[in-house]
N, CA, C and O atoms as a Tripos MOL2 file, in Angstrom:
@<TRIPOS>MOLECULE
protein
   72    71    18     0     0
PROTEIN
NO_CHARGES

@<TRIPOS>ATOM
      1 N         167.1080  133.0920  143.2220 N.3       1 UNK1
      2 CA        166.5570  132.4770  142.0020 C.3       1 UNK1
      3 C         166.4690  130.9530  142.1960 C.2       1 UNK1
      4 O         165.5690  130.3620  141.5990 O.2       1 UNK1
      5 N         167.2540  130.3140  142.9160 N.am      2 UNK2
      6 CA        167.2520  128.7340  142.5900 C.3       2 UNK2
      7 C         166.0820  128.6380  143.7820 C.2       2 UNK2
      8 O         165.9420  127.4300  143.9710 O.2       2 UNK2
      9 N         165.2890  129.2790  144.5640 N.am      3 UNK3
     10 CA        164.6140  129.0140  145.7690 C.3       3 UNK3
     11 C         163.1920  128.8520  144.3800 C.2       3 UNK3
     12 O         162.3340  127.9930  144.1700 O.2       3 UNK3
     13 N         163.4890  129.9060  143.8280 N.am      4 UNK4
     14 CA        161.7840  129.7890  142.5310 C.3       4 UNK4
     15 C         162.6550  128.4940  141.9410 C.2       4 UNK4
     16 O         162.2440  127.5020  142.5440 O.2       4 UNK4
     17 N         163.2070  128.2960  141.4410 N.am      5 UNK5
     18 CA        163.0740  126.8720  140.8120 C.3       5 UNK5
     19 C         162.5160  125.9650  141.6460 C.2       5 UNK5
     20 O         161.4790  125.3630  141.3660 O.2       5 UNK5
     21 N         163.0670  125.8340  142.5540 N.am      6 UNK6
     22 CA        163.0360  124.5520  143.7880 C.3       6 UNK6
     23 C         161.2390  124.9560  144.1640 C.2       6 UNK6
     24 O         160.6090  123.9890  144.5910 O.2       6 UNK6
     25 N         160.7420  125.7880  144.0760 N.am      7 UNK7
     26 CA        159.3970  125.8910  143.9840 C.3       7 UNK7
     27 C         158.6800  125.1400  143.1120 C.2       7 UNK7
     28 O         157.9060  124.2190  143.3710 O.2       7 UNK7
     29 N         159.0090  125.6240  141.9900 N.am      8 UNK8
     30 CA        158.3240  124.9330  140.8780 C.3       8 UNK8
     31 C         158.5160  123.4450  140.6970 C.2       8 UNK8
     32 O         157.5880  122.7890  140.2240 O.2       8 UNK8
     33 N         159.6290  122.8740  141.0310 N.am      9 UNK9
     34 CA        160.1250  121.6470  141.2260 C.3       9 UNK9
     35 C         159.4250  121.1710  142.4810 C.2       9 UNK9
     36 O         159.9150  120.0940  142.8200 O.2       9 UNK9
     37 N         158.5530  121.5300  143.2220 N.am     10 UNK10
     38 CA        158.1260  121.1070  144.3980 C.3      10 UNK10
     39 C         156.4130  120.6980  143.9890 C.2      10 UNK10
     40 O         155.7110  119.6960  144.1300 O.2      10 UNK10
     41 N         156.2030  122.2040  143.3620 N.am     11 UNK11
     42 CA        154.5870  121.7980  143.2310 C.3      11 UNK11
     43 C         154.6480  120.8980  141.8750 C.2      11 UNK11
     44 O         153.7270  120.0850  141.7970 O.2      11 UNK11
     45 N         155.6570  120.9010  140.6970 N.am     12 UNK12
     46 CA        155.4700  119.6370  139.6280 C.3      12 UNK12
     47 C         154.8960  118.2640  140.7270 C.2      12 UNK12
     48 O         153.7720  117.7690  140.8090 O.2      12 UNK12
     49 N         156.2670  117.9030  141.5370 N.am     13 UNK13
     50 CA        156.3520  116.7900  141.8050 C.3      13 UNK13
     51 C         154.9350  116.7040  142.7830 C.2      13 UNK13
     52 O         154.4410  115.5860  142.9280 O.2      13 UNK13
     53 N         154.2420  117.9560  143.4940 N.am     14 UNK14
     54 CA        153.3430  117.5050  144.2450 C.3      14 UNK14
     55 C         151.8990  117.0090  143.7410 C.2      14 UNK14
     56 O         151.0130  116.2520  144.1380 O.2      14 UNK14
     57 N         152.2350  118.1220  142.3000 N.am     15 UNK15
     58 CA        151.0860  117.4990  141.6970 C.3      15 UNK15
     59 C         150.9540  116.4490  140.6010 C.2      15 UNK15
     60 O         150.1450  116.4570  139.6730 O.2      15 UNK15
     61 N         151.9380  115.4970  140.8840 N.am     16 UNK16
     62 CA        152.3450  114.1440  139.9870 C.3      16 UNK16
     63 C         151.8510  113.0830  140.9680 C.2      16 UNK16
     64 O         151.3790  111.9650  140.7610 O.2      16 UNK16
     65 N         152.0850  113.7280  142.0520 N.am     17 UNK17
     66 CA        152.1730  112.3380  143.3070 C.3      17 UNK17
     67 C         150.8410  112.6920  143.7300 C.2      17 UNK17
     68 O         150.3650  111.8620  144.5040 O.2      17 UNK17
     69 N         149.6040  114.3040  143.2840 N.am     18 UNK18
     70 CA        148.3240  113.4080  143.7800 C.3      18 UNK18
     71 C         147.5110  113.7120  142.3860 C.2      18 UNK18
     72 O         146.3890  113.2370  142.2110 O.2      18 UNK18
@<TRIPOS>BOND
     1     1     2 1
     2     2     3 1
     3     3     4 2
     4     3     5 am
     5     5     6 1
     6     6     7 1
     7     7     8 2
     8     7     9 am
     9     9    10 1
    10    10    11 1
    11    11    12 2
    12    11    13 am
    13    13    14 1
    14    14    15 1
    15    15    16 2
    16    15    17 am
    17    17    18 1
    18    18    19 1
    19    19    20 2
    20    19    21 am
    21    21    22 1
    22    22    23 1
    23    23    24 2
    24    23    25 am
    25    25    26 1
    26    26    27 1
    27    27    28 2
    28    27    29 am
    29    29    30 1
    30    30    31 1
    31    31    32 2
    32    31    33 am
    33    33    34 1
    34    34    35 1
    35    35    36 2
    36    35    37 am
    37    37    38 1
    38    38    39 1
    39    39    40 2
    40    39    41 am
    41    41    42 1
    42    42    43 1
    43    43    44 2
    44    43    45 am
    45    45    46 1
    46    46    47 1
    47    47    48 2
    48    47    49 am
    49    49    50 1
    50    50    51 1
    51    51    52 2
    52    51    53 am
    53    53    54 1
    54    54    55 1
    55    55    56 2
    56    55    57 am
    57    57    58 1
    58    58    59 1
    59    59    60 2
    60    59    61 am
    61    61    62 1
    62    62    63 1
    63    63    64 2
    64    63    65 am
    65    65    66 1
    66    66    67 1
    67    67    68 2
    68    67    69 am
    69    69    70 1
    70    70    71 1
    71    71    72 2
@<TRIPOS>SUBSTRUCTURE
     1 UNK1         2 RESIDUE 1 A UNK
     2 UNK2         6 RESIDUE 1 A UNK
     3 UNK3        10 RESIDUE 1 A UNK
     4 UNK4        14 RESIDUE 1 A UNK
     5 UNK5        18 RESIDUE 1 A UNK
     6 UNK6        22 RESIDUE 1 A UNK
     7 UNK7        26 RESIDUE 1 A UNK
     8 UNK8        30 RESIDUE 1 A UNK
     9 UNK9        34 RESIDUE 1 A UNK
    10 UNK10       38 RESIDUE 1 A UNK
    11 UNK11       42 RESIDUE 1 A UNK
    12 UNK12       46 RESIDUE 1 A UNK
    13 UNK13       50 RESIDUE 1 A UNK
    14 UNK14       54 RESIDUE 1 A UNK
    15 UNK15       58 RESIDUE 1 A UNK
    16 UNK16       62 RESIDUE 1 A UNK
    17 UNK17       66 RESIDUE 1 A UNK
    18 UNK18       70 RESIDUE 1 A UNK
């Protein structure tokens, strides 16, 4: 379960930074 968080926490931040 914390691997799907850390997902979702990955594409937020990827799609903040483009």
């Amino acid at each position: 379960m914390s691997n799907f968080r850390r997902e979702i926490v990955g594409s937020s931040f990827i799609s903040m930074t483009h």
